[in-house]
DOVOVO-337052 format. One record per residue: residue in one letter; x, y, z of N, C-alpha, C in turn. Coordinates in steps of 0.2 Angstrom, whole numbers, padded with zeros to 4 digits, always signed. Atoms other than C-alpha are relative to their C-alpha. Layout:
BEGIN
aXYZXYZXYZ;...
! end
This chain:
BEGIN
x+0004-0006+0000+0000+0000+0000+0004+0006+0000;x-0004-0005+0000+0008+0017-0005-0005+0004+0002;x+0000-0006-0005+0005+0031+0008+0003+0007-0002;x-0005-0008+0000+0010+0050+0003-0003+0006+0005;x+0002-0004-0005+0009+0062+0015+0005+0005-0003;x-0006-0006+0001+0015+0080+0007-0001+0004+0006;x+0001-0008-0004+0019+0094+0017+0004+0005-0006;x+0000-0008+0004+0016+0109+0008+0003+0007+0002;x-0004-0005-0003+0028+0123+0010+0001+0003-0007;x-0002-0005+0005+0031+0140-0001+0008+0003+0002;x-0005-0002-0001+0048+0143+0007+0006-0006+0003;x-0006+0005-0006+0064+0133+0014-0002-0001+0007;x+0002-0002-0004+0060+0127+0029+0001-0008+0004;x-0002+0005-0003+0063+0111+0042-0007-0006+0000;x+0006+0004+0000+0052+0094+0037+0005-0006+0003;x-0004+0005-0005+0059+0078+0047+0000-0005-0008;x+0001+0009+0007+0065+0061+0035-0007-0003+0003;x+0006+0006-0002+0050+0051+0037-0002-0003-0007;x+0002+0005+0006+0046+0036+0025-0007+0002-0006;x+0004-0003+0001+0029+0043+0023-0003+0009-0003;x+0001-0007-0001+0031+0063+0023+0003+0002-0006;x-0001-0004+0008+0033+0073+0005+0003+0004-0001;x-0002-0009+0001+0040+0090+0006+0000+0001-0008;x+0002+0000+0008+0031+0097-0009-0001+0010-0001;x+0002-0009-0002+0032+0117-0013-0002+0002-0006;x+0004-0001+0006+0019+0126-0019+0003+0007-0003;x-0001-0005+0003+0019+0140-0030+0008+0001-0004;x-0007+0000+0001+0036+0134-0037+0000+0006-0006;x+0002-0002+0007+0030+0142-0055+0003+0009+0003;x-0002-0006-0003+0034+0159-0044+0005+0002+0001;x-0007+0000-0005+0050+0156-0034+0003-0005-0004;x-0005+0005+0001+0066+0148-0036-0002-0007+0004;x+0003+0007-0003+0063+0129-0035+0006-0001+0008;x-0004+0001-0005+0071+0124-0017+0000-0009-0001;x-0002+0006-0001+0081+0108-0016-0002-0004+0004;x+0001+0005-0004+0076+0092-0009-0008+0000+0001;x+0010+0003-0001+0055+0093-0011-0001+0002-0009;x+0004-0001+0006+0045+0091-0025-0004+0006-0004;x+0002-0006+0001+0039+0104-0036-0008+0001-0003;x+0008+0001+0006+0021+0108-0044-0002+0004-0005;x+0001-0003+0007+0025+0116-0058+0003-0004-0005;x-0003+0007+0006+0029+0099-0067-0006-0002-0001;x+0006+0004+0003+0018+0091-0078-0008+0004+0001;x+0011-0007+0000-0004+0098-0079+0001+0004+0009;x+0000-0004-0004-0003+0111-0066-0002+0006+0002;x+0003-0010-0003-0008+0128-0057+0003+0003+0002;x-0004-0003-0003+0006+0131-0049+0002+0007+0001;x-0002-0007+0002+0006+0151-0056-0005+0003+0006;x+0003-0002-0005-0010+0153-0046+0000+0000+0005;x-0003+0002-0004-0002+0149-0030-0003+0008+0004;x+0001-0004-0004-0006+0167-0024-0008+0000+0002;x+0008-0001-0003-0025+0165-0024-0003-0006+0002;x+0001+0009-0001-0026+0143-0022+0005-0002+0005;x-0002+0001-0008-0012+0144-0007+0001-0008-0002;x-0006+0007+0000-0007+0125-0002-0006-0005-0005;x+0006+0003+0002-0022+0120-0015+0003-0002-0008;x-0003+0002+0006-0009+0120-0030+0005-0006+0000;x-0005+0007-0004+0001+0107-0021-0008-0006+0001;x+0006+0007+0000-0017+0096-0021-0001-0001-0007;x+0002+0000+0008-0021+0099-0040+0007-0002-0003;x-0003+0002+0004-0004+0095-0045+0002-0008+0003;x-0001+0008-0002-0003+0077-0034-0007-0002-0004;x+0006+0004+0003-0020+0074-0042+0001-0002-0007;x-0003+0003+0003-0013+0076-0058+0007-0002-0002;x-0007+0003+0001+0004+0069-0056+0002-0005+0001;x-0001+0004-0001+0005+0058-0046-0006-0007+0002;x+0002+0004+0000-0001+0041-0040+0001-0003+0007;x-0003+0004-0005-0003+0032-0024-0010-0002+0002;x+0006+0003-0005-0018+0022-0011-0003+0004+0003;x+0003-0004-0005-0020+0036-0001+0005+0007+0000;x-0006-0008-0001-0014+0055-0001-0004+0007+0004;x+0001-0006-0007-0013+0067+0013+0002+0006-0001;x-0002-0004+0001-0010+0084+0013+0002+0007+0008;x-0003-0004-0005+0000+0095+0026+0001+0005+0000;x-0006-0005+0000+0009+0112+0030+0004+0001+0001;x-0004+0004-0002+0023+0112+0035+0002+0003+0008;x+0000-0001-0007+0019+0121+0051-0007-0003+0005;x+0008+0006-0005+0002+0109+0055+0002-0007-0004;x+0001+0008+0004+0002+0090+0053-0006-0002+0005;x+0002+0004-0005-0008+0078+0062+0000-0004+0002;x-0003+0004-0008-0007+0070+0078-0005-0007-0003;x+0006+0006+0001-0015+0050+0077+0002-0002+0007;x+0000+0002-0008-0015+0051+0096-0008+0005+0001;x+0007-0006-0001-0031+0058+0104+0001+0004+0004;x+0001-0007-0003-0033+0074+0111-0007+0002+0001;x+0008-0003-0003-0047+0083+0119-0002+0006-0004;x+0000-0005+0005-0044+0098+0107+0000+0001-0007;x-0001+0004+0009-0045+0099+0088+0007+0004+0000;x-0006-0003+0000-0028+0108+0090+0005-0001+0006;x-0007-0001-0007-0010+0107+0101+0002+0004-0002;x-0004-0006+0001+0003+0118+0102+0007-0005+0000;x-0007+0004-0002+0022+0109+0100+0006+0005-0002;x-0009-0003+0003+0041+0117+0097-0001-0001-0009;x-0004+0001+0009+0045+0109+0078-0002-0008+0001;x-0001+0006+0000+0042+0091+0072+0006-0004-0001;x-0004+0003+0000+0057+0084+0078-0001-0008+0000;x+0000+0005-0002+0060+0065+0081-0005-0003+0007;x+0003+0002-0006+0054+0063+0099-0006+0003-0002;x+0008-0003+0002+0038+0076+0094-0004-0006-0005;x+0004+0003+0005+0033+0064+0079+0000-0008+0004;x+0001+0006-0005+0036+0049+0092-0008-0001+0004;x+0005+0001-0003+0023+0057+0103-0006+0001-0002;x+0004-0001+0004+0012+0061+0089-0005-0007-0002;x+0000+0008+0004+0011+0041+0082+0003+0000-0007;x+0000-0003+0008+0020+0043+0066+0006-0007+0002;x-0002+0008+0002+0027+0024+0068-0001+0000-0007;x+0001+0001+0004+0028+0020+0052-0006-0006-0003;x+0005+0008+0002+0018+0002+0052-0007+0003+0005;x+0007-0001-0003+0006+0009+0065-0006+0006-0003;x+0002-0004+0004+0002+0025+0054-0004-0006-0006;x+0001+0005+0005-0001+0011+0039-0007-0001+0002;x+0004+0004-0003-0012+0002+0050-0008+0005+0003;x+0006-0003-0004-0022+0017+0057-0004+0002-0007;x+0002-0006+0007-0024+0026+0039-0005-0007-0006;x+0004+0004+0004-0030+0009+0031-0006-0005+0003;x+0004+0002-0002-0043+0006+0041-0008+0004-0001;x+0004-0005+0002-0053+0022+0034+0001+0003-0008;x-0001-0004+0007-0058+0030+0018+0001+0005+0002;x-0003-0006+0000-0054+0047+0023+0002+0004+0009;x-0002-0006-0008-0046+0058+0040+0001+0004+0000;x+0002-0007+0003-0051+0074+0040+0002+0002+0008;x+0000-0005-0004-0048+0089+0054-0006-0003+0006;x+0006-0002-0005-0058+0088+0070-0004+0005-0003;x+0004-0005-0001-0071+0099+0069+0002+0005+0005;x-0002-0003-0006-0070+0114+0077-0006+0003+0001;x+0007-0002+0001-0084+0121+0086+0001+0009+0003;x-0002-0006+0000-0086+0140+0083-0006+0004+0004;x+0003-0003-0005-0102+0145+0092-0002+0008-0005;x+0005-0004+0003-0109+0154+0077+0001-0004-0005;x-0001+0004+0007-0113+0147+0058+0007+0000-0004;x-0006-0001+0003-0100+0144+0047-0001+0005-0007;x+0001-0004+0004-0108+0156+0035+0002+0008+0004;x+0000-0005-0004-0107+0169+0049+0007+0001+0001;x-0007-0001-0003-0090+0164+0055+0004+0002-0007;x-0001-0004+0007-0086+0169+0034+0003+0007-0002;x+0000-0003-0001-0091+0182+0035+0003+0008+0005;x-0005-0003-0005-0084+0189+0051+0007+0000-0001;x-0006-0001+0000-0067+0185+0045+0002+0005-0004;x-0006-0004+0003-0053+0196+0041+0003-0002-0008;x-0001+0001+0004-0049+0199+0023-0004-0006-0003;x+0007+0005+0003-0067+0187+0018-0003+0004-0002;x+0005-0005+0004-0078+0195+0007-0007-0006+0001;x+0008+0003+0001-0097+0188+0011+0000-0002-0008;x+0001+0000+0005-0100+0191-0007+0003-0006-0004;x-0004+0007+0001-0087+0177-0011-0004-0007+0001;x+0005+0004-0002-0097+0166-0002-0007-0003-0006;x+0005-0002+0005-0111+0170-0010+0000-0004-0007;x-0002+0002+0007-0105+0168-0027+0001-0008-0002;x-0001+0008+0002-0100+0149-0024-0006-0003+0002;x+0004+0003+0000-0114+0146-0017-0004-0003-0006;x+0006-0001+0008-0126+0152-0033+0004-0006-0004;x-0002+0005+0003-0113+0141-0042-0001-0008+0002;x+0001+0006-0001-0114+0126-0033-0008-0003+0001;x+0008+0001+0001-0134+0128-0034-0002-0002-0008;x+0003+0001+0005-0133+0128-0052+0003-0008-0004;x-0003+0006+0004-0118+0115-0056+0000-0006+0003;x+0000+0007-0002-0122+0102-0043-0005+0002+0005;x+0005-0002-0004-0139+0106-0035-0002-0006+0003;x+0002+0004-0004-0142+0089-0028+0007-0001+0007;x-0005+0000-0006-0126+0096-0014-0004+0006+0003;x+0003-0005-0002-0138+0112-0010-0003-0004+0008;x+0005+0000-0006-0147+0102+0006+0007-0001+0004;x-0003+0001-0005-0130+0096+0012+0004+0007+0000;x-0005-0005+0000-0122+0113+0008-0004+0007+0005;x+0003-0004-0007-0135+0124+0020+0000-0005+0007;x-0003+0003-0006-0135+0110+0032+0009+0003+0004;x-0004-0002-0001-0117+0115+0032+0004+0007+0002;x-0004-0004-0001-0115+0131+0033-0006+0005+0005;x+0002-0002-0003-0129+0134+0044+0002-0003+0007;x-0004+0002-0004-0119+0123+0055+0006+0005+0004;x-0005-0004-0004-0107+0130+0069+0008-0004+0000;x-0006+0005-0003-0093+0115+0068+0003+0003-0009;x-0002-0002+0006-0079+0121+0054+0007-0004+0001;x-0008+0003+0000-0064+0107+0047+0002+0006-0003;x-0002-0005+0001-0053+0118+0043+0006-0002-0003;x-0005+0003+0002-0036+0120+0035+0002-0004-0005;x-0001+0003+0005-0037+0110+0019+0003-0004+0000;x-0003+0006-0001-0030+0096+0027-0003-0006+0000;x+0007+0006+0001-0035+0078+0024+0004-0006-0002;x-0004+0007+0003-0030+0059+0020-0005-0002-0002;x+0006+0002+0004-0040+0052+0007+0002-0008-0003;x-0001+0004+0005-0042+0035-0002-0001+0003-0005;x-0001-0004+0009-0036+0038-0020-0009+0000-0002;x+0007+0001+0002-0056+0033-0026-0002+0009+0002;x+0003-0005-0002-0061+0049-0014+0002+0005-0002;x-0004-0007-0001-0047+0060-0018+0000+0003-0006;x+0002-0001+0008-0051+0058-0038-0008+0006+0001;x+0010-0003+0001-0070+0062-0034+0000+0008+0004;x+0001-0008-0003-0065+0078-0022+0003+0004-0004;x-0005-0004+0004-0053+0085-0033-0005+0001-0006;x+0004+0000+0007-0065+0082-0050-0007+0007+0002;x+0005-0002-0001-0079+0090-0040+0002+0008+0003;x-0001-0007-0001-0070+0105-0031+0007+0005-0005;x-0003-0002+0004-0058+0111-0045-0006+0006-0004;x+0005-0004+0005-0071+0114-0058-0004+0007+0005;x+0005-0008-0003-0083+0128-0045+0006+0002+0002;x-0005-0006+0000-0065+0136-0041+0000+0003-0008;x+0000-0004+0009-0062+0138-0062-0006+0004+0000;x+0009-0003-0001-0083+0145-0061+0003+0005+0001;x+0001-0008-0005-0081+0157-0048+0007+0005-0001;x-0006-0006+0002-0063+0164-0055-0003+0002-0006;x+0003-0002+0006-0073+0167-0071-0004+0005+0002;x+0008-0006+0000-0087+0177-0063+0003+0004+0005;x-0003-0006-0005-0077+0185-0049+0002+0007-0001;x-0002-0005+0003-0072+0203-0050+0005+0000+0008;x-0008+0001+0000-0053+0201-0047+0004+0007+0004;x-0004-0006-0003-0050+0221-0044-0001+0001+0007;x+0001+0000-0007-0057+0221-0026+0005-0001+0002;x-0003+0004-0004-0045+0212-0020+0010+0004-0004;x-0005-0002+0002-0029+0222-0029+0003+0004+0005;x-0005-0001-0006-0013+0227-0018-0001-0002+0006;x+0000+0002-0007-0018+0216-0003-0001-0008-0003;x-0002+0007+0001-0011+0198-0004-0004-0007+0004;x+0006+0003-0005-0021+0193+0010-0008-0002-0003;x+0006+0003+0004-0037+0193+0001-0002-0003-0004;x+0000+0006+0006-0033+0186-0013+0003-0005+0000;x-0003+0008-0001-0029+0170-0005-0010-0004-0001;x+0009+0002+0000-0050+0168-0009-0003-0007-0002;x+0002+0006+0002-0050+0153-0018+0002-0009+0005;x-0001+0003-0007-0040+0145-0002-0005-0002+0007;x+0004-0002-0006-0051+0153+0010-0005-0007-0003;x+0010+0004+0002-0068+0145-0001+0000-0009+0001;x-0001+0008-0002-0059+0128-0002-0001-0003+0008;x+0001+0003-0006-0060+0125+0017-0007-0002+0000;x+0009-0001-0003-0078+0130+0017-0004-0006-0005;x+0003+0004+0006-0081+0120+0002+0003-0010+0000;x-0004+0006-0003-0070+0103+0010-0007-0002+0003;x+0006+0003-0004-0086+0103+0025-0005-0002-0003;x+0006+0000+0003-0099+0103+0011+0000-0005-0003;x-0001+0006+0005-0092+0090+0001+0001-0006+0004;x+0003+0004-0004-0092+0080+0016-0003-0003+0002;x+0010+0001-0001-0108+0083+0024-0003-0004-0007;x+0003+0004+0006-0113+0075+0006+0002-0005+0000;x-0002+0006-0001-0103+0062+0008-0004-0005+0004;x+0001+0004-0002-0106+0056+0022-0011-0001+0000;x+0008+0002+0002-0127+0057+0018+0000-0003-0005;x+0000+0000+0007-0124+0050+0002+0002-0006+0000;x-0005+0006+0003-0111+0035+0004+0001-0001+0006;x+0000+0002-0002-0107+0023+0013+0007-0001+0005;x-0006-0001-0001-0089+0029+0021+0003+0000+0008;x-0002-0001-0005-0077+0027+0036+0004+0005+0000;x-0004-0006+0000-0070+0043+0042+0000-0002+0006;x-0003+0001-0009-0060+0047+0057+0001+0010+0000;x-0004-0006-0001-0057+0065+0064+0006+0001+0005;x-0007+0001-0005-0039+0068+0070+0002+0005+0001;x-0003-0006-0003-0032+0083+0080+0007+0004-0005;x-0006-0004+0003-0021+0096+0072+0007+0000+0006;x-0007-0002-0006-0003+0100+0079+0003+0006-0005;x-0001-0004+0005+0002+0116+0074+0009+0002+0005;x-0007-0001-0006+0024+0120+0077+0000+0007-0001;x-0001-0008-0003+0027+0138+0086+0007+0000-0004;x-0005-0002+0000+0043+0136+0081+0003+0001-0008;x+0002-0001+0006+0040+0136+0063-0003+0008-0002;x+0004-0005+0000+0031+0151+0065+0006+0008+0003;x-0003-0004-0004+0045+0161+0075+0003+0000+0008;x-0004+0001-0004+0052+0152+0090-0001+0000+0007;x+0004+0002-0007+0052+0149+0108-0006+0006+0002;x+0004-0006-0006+0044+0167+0113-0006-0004-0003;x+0006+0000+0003+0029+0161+0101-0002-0008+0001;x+0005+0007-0004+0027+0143+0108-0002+0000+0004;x+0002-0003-0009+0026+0150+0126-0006+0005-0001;x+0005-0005+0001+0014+0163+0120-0007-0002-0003;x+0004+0002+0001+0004+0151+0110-0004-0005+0003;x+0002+0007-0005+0002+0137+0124-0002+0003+0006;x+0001-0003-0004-0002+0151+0134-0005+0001+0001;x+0005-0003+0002-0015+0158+0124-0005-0007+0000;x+0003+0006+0001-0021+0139+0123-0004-0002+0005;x+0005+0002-0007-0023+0136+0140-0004+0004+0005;x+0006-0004-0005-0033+0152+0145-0006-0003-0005;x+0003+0000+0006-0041+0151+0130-0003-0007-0004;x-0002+0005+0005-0044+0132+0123-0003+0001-0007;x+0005+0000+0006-0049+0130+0105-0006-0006+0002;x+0006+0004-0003-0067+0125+0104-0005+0002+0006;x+0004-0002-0006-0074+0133+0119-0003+0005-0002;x+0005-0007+0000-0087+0147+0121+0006+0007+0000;x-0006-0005-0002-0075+0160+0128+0005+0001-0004;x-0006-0001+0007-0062+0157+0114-0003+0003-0007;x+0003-0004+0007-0076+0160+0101-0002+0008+0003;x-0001-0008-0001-0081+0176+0110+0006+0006+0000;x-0004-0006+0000-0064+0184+0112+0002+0000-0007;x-0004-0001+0008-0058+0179+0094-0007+0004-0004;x+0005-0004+0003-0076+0187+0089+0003+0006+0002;x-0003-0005+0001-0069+0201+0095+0006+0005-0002;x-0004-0001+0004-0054+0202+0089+0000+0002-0008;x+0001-0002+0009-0059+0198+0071-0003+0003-0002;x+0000-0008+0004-0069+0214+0070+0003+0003+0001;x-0004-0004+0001-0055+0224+0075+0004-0001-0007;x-0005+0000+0007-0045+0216+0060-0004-0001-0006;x+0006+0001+0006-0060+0214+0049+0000+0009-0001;x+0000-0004+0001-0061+0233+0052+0006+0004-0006;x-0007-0002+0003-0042+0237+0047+0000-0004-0005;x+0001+0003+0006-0046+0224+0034-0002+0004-0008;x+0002-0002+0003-0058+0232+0026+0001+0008-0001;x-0005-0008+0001-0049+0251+0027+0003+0000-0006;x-0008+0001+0006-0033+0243+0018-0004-0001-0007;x+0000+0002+0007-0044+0237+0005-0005+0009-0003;x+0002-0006+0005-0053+0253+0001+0006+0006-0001;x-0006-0008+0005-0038+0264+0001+0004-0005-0006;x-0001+0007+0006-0033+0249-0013-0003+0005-0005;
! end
């Protein structure tokens, strides 16, 4: 049984040897190729769009390139833990050796765990507003985007419309566009969410979103929200084994010990998933929703 597990990275950046793990970078089609990972600007690819499809030109070029049982897709500062946790997120330093020991990233027991299931998806996170709302309220998200794919997915796949308000009048959001799929699934999500991205860039209006990099990661953004919908169908629809696995996200990846002390800090007054975490990040995120939507109009 071949197993791929890429980790997605647009820059240099530390991913452990593991039998299993890929280091695959996106947007190579922009940057200089970096040594020792795989590119995605080989062979039918997107790799140019990388500024608005984020770690999603690294899924569209394994879809067309390559070949395996099962393929997963990473960052290279989140993987997933196959231990259980009570959060859909930790906080760790770097995946070093000892970290990926207490993650489970045995090689034969990963095997063993990953083939017991057709897909392992993100815990759910529970947000304590809809996931149309929580959209909405985010920093550099345009409702209107929303929007837009929804009318799309009403017109080019209307028998997804009852799992697509179920889902997004739902509060619980996977997140992160992370996943491990049997190849069978990973054909049928790829075939299904590629094309409403091609759509919605065709009918989008592009200039909005001019001199701010952050927003025009839109196609990124939509895809997460468009992962739970293809889901939610799934699982009404087919007869599938899923498993939800906890994220691990490294501090040290991001900026080093101040910022894993800061973020285990913020973790433990805070947990993800609670009440109290949704209200102060609602808070937050209108202030940077405000300074969001400033930046874009002096744009």
């Amino acid at each position: 049984m071949k197993i791929k597990l890429y980790i997605a990275s647009h820059k240099p950046t530390y991913i452990p040897e593991h039998p299993l793990l890929i280091p695959l970078q996106i947007g190579t089609a922009l940057h200089e190729p970096i040594p020792d990972m795989l590119h995605d600007d080989t062979g039918p690819n997107i790799s140019e769009k990388n500024p608005r499809y984020c770690e999603l030109t690294g899924q569209y070029w394994a879809w067309k390139n390559e070949q395996a049982d099962y393929y997963g897709f990473y960052h290279y500062r989140r993987y997933f833990t196959f231990r259980a946790a009570k959060r859909p997120y930790l906080i760790y330093d770097r995946p070093d050796g000892s970290t990926l020991e207490c993650m489970g990233y045995e090689s034969k027991q990963m095997e063993q765990l990953i083939s017991q299931y057709d897909l392992l998806v993100p815990q759910a996170e529970e947000m304590y507003e809809t996931v149309r709302e929580n959209y909405r309220r985010a920093p550099y998200h345009d409702i209107e985007d929303l929007q837009l794919i929804e009318q799309i997915i009403k017109e080019r796949y209307p028998e997804y419309t009852q799992a697509m308000e179920e889902y997004f009048q739902g509060s619980k959001l996977y997140l992160k566009n992370m996943y491990i799929m049997r190849d069978g699934l990973f054909q049928q999500y790829c075939s299904w969410l590629f094309p409403l991205l091609e759509e919605f860039d065709c009918r989008n209006d592009w200039d909005k979103y001019r001199g701010n990099p952050v927003a025009l990661r839109v196609d990124g953004y939509l895809a997460e929200r468009l992962f739970g919908v293809w889901y939610t169908y799934l699982k009404q629809t087919a007869e599938v084994k899923s498993c939800e696995l906890p994220r691990i996200h490294f501090a040290h990846l991001d900026g080093g010990k101040g910022t894993l002390q800061t973020m285990k800090l913020v973790n433990a007054i805070l947990p993800p998933g609670t009440r109290r975490r949704s209200l102060i990040s609602r808070g937050a995120r209108f202030v940077l929703k405000e300074k969001a939507n400033h930046e874009l109009r002096m744009n």
